[in-house]
C-alpha positions in Angstrom: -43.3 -3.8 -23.1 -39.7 -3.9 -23.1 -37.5 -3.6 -25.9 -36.2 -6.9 -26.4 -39.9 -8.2 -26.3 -41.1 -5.7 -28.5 -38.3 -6.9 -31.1 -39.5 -10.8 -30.6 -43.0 -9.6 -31.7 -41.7 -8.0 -34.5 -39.5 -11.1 -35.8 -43.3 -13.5 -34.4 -45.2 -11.1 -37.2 -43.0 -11.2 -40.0 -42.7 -14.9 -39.1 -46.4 -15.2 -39.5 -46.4 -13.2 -42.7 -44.1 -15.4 -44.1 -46.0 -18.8 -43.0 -49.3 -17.1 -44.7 -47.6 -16.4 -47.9 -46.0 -20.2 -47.8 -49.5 -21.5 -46.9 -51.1 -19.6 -49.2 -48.7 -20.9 -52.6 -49.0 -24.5 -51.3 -53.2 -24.2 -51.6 -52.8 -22.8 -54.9 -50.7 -25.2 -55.8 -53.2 -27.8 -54.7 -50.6 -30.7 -53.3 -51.6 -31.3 -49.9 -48.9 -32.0 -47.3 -49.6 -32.7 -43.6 -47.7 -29.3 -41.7 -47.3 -31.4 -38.6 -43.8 -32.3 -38.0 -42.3 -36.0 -38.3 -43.2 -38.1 -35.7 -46.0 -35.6 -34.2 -49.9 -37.1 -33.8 -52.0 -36.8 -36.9 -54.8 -34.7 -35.4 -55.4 -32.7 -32.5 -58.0 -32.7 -29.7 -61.2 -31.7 -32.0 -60.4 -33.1 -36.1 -57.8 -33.4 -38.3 -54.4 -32.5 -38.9 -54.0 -29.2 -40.7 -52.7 -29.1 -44.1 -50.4 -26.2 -45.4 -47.2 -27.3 -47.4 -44.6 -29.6 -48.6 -42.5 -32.0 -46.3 -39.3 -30.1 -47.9 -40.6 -27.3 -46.6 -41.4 -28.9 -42.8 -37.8 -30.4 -43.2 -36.2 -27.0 -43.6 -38.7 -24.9 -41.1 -37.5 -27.7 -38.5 -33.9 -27.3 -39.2 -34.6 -23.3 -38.8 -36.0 -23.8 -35.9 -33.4 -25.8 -34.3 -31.2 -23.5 -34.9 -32.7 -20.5 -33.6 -34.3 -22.3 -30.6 -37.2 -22.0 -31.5 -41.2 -23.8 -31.6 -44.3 -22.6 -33.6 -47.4 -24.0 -32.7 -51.1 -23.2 -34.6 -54.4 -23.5 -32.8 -57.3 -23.5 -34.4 -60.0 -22.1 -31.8 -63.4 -23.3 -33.2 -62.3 -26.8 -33.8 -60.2 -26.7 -30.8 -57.0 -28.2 -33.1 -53.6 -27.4 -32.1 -50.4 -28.3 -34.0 -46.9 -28.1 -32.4 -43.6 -28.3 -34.5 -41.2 -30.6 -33.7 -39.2 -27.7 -31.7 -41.9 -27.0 -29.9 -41.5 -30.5 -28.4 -38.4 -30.1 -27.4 -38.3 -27.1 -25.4 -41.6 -28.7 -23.9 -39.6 -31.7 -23.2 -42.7 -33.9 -24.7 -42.3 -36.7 -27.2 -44.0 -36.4 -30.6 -44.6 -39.7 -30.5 -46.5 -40.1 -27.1 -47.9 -36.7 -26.3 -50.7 -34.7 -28.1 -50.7 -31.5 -28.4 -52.9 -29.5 -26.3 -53.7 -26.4 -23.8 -53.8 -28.6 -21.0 -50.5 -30.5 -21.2 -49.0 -27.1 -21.7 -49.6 -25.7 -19.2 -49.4 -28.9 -17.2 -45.2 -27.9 -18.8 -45.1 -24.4 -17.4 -43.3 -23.8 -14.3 -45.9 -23.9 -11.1 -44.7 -20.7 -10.2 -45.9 -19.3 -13.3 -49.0 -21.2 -14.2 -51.3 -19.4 -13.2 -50.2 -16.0 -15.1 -49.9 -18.4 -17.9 -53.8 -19.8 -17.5 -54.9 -16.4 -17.1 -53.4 -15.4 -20.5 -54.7 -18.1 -22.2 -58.0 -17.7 -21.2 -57.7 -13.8 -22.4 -56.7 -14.6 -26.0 -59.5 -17.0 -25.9 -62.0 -14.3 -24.8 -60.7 -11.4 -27.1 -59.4 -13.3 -29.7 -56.3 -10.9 -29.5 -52.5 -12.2 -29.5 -50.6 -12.5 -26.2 -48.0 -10.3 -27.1 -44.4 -11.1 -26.0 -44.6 -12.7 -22.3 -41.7 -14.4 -20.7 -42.3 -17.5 -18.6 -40.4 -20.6 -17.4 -40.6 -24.4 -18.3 -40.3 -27.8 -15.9 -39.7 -30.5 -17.9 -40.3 -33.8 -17.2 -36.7 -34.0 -16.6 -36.4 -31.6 -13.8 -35.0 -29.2 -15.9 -36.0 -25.6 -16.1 -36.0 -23.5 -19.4 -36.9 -20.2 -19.7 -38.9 -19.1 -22.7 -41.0 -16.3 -24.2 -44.2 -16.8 -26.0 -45.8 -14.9 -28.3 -49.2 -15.2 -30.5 -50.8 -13.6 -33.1 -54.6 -14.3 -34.5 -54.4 -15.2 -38.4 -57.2 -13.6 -40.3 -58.6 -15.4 -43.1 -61.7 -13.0 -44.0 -63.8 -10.4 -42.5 -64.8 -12.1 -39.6 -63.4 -12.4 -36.4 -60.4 -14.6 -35.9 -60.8 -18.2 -35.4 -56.5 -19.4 -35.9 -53.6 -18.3 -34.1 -50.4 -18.7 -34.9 -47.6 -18.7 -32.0 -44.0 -19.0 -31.1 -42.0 -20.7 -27.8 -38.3 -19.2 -27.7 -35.7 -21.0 -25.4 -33.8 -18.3 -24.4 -32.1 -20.4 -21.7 -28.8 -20.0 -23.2 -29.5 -16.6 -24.2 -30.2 -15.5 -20.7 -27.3 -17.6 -19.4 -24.6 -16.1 -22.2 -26.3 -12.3 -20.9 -25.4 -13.5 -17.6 -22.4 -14.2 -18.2 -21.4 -11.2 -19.8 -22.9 -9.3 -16.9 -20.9 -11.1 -15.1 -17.6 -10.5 -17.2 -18.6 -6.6 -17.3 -18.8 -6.6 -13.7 -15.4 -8.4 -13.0 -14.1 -6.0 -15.5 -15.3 -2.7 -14.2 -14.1 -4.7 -10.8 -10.7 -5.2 -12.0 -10.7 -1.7 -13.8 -11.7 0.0 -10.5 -8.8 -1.8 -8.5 -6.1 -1.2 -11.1 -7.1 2.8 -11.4 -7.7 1.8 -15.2 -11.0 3.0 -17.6 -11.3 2.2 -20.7 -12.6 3.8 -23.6 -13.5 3.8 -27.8 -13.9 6.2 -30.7 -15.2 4.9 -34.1 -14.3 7.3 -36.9 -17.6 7.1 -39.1 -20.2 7.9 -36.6 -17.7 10.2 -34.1 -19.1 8.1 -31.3 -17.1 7.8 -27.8 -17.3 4.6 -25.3 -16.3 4.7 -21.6 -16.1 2.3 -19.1 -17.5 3.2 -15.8 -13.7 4.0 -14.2 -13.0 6.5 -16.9 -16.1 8.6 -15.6 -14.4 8.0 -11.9 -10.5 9.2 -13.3 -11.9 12.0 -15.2 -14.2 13.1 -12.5 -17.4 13.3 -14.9 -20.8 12.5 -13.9 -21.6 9.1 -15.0 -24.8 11.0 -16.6 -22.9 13.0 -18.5 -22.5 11.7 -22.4 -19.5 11.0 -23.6 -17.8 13.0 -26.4 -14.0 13.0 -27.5 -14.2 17.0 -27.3 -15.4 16.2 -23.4 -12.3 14.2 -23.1 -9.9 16.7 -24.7 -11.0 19.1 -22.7 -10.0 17.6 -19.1 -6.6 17.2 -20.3 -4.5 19.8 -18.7 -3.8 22.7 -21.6 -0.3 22.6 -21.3 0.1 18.8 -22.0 -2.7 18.3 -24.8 0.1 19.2 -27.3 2.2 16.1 -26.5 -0.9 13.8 -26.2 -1.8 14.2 -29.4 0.7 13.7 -30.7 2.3 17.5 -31.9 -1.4 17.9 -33.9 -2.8 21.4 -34.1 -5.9 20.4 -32.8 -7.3 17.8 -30.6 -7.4 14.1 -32.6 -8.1 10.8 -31.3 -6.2 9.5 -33.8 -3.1 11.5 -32.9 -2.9 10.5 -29.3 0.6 8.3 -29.4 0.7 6.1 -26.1 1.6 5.7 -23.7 1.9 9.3 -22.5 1.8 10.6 -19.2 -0.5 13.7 -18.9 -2.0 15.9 -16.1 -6.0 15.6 -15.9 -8.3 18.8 -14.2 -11.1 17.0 -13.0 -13.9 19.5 -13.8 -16.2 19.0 -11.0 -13.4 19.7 -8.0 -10.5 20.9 -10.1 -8.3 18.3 -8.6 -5.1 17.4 -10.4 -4.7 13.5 -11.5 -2.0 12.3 -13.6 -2.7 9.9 -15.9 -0.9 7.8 -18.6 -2.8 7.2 -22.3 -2.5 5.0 -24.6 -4.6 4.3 -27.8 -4.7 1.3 -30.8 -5.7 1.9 -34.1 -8.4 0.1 -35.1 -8.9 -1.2 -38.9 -11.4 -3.1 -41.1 -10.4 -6.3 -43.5 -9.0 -3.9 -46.0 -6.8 -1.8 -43.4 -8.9 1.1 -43.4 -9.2 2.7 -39.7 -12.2 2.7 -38.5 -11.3 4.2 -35.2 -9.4 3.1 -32.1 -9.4 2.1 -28.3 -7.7 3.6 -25.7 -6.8 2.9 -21.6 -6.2 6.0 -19.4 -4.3 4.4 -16.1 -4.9 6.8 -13.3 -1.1 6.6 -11.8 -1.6 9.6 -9.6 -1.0 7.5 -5.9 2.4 5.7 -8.0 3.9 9.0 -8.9 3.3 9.8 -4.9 5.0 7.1 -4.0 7.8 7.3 -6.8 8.3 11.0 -5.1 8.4 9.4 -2.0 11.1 6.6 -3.0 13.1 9.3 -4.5 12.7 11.6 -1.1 13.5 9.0 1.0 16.5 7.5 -1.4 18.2 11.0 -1.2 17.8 11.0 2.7 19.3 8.2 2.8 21.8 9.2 0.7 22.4 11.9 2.7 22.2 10.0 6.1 24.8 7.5 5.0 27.5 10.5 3.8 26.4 12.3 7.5 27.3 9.2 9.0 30.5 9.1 7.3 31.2 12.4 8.2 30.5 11.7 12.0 32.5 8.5 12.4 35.8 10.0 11.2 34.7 13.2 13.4 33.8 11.5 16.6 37.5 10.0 16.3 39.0 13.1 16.1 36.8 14.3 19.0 37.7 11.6 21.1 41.7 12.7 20.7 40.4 16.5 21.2 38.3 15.8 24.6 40.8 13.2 26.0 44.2 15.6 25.3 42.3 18.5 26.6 41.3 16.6 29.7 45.0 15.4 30.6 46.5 18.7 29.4 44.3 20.4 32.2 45.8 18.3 35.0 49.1 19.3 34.4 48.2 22.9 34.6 47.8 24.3 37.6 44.3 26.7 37.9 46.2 29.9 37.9 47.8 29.5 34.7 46.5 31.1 32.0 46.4 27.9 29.6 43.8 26.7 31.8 41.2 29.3 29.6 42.2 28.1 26.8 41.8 24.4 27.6 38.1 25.0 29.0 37.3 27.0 25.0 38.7 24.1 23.8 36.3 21.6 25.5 33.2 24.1 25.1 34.1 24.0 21.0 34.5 20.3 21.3 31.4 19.7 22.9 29.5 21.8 21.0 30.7 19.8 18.0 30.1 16.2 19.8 26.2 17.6 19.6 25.9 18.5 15.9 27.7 15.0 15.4 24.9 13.5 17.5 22.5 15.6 15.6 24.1 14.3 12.6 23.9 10.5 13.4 20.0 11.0 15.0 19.1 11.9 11.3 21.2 9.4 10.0 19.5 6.5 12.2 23.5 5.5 12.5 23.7 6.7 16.2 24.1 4.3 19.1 21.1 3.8 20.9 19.7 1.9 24.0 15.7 1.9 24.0 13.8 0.4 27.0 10.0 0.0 27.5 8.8 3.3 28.9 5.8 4.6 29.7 5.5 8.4 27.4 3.7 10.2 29.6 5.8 10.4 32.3 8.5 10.8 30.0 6.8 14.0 28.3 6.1 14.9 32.4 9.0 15.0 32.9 10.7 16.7 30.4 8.0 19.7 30.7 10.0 21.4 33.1 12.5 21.7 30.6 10.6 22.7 27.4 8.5 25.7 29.6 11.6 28.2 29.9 12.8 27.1 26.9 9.7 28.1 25.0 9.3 31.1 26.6 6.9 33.3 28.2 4.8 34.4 25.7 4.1 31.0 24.3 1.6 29.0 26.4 2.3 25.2 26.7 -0.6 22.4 27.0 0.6 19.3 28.1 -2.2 16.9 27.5 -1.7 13.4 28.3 -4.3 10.8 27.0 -5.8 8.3 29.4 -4.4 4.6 29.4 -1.5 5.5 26.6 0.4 2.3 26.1 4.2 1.4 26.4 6.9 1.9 23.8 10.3 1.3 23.2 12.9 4.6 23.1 15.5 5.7 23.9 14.9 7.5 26.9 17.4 10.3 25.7 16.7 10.6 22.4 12.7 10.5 23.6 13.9 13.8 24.8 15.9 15.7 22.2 12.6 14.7 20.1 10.3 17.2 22.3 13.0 19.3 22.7 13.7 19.6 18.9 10.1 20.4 18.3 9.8 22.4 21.1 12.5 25.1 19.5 10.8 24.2 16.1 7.9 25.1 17.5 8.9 28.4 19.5 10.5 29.9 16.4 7.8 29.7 14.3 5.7 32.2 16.6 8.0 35.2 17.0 5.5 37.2 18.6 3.9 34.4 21.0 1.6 31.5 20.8 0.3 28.5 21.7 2.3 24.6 21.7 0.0 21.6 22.2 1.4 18.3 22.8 -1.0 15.2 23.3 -0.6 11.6 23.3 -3.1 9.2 22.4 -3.5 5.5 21.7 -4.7 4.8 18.1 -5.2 1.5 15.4 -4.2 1.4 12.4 -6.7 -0.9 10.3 -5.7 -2.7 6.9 -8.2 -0.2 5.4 -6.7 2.9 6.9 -3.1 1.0 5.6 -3.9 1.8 2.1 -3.9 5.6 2.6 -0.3 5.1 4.1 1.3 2.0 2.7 4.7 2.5 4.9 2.8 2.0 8.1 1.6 -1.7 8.9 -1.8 -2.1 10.7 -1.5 -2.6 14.1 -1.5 -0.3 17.9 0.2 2.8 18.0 0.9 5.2 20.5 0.2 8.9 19.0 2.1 12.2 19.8 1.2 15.5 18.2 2.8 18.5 18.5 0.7 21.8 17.5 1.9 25.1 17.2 -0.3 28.1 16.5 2.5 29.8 14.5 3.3 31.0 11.2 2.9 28.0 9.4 5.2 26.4 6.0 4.9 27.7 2.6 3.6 24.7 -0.2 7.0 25.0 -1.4 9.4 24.5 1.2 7.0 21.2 2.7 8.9 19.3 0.8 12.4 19.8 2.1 11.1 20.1 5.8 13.4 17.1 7.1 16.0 17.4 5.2 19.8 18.4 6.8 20.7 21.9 6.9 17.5 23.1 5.3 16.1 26.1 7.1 14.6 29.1 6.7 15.9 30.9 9.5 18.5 33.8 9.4 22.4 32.7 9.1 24.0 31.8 12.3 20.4 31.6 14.0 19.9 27.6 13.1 21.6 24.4 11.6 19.0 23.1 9.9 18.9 20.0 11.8 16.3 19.8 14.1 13.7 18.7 12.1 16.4 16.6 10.4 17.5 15.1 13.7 13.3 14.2 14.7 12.9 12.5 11.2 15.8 10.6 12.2 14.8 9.5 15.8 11.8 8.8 15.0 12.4 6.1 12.2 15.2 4.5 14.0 12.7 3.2 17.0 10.4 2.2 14.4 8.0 5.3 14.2 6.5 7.2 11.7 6.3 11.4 11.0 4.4 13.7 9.2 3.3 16.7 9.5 0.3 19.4 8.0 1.3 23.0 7.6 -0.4 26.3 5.7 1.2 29.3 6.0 -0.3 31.8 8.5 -2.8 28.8 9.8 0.1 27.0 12.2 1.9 23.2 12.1 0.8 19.7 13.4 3.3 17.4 13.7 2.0 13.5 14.1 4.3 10.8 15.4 3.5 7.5 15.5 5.3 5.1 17.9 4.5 0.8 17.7 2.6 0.1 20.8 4.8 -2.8 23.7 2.7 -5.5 24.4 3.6 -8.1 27.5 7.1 -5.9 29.1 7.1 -3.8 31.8 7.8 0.0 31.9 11.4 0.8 33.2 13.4 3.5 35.1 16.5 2.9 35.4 18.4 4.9 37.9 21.0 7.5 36.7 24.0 7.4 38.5 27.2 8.5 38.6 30.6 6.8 40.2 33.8 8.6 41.1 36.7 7.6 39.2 38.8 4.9 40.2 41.9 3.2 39.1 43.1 -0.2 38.9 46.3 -2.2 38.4 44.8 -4.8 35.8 46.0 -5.1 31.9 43.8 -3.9 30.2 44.9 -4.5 26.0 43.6 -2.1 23.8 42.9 -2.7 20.7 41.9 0.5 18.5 42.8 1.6 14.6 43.0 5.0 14.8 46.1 6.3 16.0 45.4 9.4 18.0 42.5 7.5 19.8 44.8 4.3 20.7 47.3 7.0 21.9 45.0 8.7 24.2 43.6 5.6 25.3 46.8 3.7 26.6 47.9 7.7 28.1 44.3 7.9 29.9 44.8 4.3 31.4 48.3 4.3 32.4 47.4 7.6 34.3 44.5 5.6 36.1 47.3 3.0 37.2 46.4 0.3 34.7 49.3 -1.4 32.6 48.5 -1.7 28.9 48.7 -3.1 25.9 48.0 -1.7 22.7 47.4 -2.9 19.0 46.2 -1.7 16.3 44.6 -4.9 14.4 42.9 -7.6 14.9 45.6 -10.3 13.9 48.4 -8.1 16.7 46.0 -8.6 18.9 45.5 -11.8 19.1 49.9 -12.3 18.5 50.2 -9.4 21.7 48.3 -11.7 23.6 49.7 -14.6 22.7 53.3 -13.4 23.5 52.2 -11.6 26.7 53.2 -13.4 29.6 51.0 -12.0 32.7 47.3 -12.2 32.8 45.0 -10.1 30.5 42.0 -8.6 32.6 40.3 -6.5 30.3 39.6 -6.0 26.3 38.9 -2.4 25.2 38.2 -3.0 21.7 36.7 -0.7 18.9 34.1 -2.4 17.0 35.1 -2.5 13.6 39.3 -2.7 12.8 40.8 -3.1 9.7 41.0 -7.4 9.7 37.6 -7.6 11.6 35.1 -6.9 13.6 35.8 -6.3 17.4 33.5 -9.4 18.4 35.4 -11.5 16.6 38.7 -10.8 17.6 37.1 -11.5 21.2 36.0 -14.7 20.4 39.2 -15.4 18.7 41.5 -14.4 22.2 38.7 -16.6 24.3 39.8 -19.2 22.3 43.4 -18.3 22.4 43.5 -18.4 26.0 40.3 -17.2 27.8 37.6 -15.5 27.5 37.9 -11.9 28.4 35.3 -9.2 29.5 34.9 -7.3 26.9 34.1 -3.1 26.9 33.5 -2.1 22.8 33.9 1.7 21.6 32.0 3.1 18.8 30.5 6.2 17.3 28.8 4.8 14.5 25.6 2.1 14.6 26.7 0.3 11.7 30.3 -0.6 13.5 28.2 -2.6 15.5 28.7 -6.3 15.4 26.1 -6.8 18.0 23.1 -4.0 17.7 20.4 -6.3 19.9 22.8 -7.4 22.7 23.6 -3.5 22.6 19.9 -3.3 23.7 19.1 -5.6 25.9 22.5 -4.8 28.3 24.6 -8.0 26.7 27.7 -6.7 26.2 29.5 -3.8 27.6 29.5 0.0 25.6 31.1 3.4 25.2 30.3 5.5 22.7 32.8 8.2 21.3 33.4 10.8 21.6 34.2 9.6 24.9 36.8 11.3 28.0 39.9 9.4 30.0 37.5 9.9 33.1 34.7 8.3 30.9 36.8 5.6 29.6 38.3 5.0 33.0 34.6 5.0 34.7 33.7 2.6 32.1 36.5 0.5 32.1 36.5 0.2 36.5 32.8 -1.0 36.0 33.3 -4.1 33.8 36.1 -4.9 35.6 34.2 -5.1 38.7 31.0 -6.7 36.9 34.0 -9.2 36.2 35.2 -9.8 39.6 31.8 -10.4 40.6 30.4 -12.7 38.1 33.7 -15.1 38.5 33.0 -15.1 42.3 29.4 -16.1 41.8 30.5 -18.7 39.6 33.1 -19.4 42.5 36.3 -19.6 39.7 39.8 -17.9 40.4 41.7 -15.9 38.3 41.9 -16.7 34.9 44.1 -19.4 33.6 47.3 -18.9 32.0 47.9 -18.2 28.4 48.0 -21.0 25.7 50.9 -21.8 24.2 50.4 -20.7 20.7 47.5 -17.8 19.5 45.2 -19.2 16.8 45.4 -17.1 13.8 42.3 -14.7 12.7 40.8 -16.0 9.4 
């Protein structure tokens, strides 16, 4: 028997007891009353209705009844009477007024699915003359409803002999059951919600020292769910060096000094995994404002202090990235003066002389600084890219001849490409300095020789596997790893792997930018890097590309044309005066004539006052007044559209990143040469010539009268 049942027959028998005692002061008080309810039939199947106390007394047994959902009935067995109270009629869903009580209609009430059981037990307490006990069953009223009750008998013994009356009981527990259900259902949603928010919950009452915890506490604290809770259990999880602050400065461990919230390190005592987790606890007082004990919530905020940490990481990169790319813009302008008054100071001196040495240091120093700037601007995402659809195989394929000498002998390289990989979209140069970086990465970390892995593979990323990384959206990825079998990274310096000039090489024997300068490549096509390092056990490095669906692979040809001059007008237009300078010097010397302005606004009044025709715009992309695009669009109206070649060496100059892309508009990036500039410039020229022939239009038309002002 359960222990709810066994409880009903305990509340049946002291029921009884009390209808014996009533009974029994009615008959000695010799005024006969009828016990059937109002309304019900005056006799049963078999004699007369039997007599047992005052209609006062029926009146307020009714109204008890009613109120605790509950019918009695009384059967006697030898004169085969039975007597139902008016309750009983109502959960039966019979009318007192039409139905008779009897064996046969009630079971004719109880649910067909549990008659028989029902008959059977019947026909036992008939036999043994026993009670029933406490058994549960269901009722189909007339109405089609369906109640479910318990019923419960006990024989009534009147003198030595056997039995011959039984007194019962029919609870509706319907709402009962449907009010557990319901707070089943509420615990569940609870421990539902509790589970997705990472929160338990739990409760200490003072008097009897007894603790409470919701089933995500046991999960947070990493306790068995068999285990029984105590406060002491709880204290003792809490990481030693923050149970002072938790409770609040007390000597010794208190619920009721815990002050909340406070954040606090958990040791979970099964795995001794570290979990931080924020407390907080309400007093809890009776009517006279004595505490009686409190409630607390433990939040398990372990994965938002990871992301917090990452936030802050990546904040300071990019913090970093934007000062770097700072730092290269105003660099690659002095560069540009450097290589371009090298390059014309070496064609006025003749090989033999001696200044020739000099010039050729000069242009090693520069160029060696034109790569840490790239470096620079790689990590910074700020460097001027042009992906196409490529196929990573052959790209890694064809770079391996590279990485082998530069890896050395004693480190073997395994290039394994996956079947099938997909397409992305790199930069086919920047693709390269990637392996490259990692390569050297990889080939310094194993001083004494080795082995380097690198392996594509296609992989999905499901919504599920999202959750674990929440910076990486579900979808196809292409996958490159890079394995070394080296010396592996200490716990402590993980942290700062891809950060600039971090390294733990000896001085002068690394910039701390390669890693730097991967991290950087890598999220500005739209990738994602990570790595797993022990010391002594070896590094993995994972990169994660977003997978080209419905464009072609290319491989564009890399060619180079001989330098040609020209005797268009080329105006340039640049704000910096040593690159302006070098730019109208580089020109003239290719045969060009030029004009040169250092704004936006004497741009547009150069041209406007210029009386020839204007072939050519060589335009930075961002000026002082505006942005090089818009001066353009500002001289096309002015007079005509020009072909346009833009000069940058910083991404965010850009006016036009996607046309950059896809080939739109023409580009140089700085630091750039006069033999550069002068290649670049021929080429849009001719691109020009072409495209007006095509359209079969003459030269362009002459110059409006007055230049419309930039806004």
């Amino acid at each position: 028997m359960s222990a709810a049942a066994s409880r009903e027959l305990d509340a049946l028998r002291a029921r009884v007891a009390e209808l014996e005692r009533e009974l029994a002061r009615v008959r000695a008080s010799g005024q006969p009353a009828s016990t059937r309810s109002p309304g019900a039939p005056a006799s049963g199947p078999g004699g007369p209705a039997l007599t047992s106390g005052t209609a006062g007394w029926e009146a307020q047994l009714d109204e008890a009844e009613e109120v605790a959902q509950m019918g009695n009935w009384i059967w006697d067995r030898d004169q085969n009477h039975l007597t139902w109270s008016r309750q009983l009629f109502r959960i039966l869903g019979f009318d007192p007024a039409k139905d008779t009580p009897s064996t046969e209609i009630f079971l004719a009430a109880v649910h067909p699915d549990d008659r028989e059981r029902m008959t059977t037990l019947l026909q036992r307490a008939i036999e043994t003359r026993e009670g029933s006990g406490a058994t549960a069953f269901r009722v189909l009223r007339r109405d089609g409803a369906v109640r479910e009750c318990l019923l419960s008998s006990l024989p009534i013994v009147d003198g030595a002999g056997p039995p011959s009356r039984f007194f019962g009981v029919v609870v509706d527990l319907t709402e009962r059951r449907r009010a557990e259900q319901e707070l089943r259902r509420s615990e569940r949603m609870l421990n539902e919600a509790q589970r997705i928010a990472h929160v338990g919950s739990w409760s200490y009452d003072l008097a009897s020292r007894a603790v409470r915890w919701s089933e995500q506490l046991y999960q947070i604290l990493g306790v068995a769910p068999s285990t029984r809770p105590t406060f002491e259990l709880l204290a003792s999880v809490i990481h030693p060096e923050d149970r002072h602050r938790v409770f609040g400065g007390a000597e010794s461990a208190s619920p009721l000094g815990i002050a909340g919230p406070v954040e606090c390190r958990v040791v979970r005592p099964s795995t001794g995994e570290l979990r931080h987790v924020q407390m907080a606890a309400q007093l809890l007082t009776d009517e006279s404002g004595a505490i009686t004990g409190l409630v607390g919530t433990s939040l398990d905020i372990t994965e938002r202090r990871r992301l917090e940490e990452q936030l802050l990481h990546s904040q300071k990169l990019e913090a970093i990235g934007r000062l770097a790319g700072g730092v290269a813009h105003d660099f690659n302008n002095m560069l540009t003066a450097i290589f371009g008054h090298k390059e014309l100071a070496a064609r006025k001196s003749p090989p033999p002389s001696p200044v020739v040495e000099h010039l050729a240091q000069i242009g090693t120093a520069a160029e060696r600084a034109a790569a840490l700037t790239r470096q620079l601007l790689a990590f910074a995402r700020k460097q001027i890219i042009q992906p196409t659809v490529v196929d990573p195989n052959a790209l890694i394929l064809g770079v391996e001849s590279l990485l082998r000498p530069l890896v050395g002998e004693d480190v073997e390289l395994d290039v394994l490409p996956g079947s099938q990989i997909w397409p992305i979209r790199i930069d086919r140069g920047q693709f390269e300095q990637l392996l490259m970086n990692l390569a050297v990465n990889a080939r310094d970390a194993m001083p004494g020789g080795g082995r380097l892995t690198i392996e594509t593979a296609n992989t999905h990323v499901s919504p599920d596997d999202a959750e674990q990384r929440p910076e990486i959206e579900p979808g196809d990825y292409v996958a490159l790893t890079v394995t070394d079998t080296g010396q592996g990274m200490e716990d402590a310096i993980q942290q700062y792997v891809f950060e600039p000039f971090f390294t733990t090489k000896e001085p002068g024997k690394g910039s701390g930018l390669g890693l730097a300068t991967c991290h950087g490549i890598v999220k500005q096509h739209g990738g994602h890097i990570w790595f797993s390092s022990a010391s002594g056990q070896g590094t993995r490095f994972t990169i994660w590309f977003p997978r080209v669906r419905g464009a072609p692979c290319e491989q564009p040809a890399r060619a180079t044309s001989a330098v040609v001059g020209g005797a268009e007008t080329v105006l340039v237009m640049e704000d910096e005066a040593q690159v302006r300078e070098l730019c109208v010097a580089a020109l003239r010397s290719f045969g060009y004539s030029v004009l040169a302005a250092r704004s936006g606004k004497e741009a547009v009044a150069l041209a406007a006052a210029y009386p020839g025709a204007i072939h050519l715009l060589v335009s930075d992309m961002v000026l002082p007044d505006a942005r090089g695009p818009e001066v353009a669009a500002a001289l096309a109206r002015a007079r005509a559209a020009l072909p346009v070649l833009y000069t940058s060496g910083y991404i965010e100059d850009s006016a036009v990143p996607g046309e950059l892309v896809e080939g739109a508009v023409h580009f140089l990036s700085k630091p750039y040469t006069p033999t550069q500039l002068a290649q670049a410039v021929r080429a849009v020229l001719d691109a020009s010539t072409q495209a007006r022939r095509a359209q079969g239009s003459g030269d362009a038309p002459p110059p409006a009268a007055a230049a419309e002002r930039l806004q």
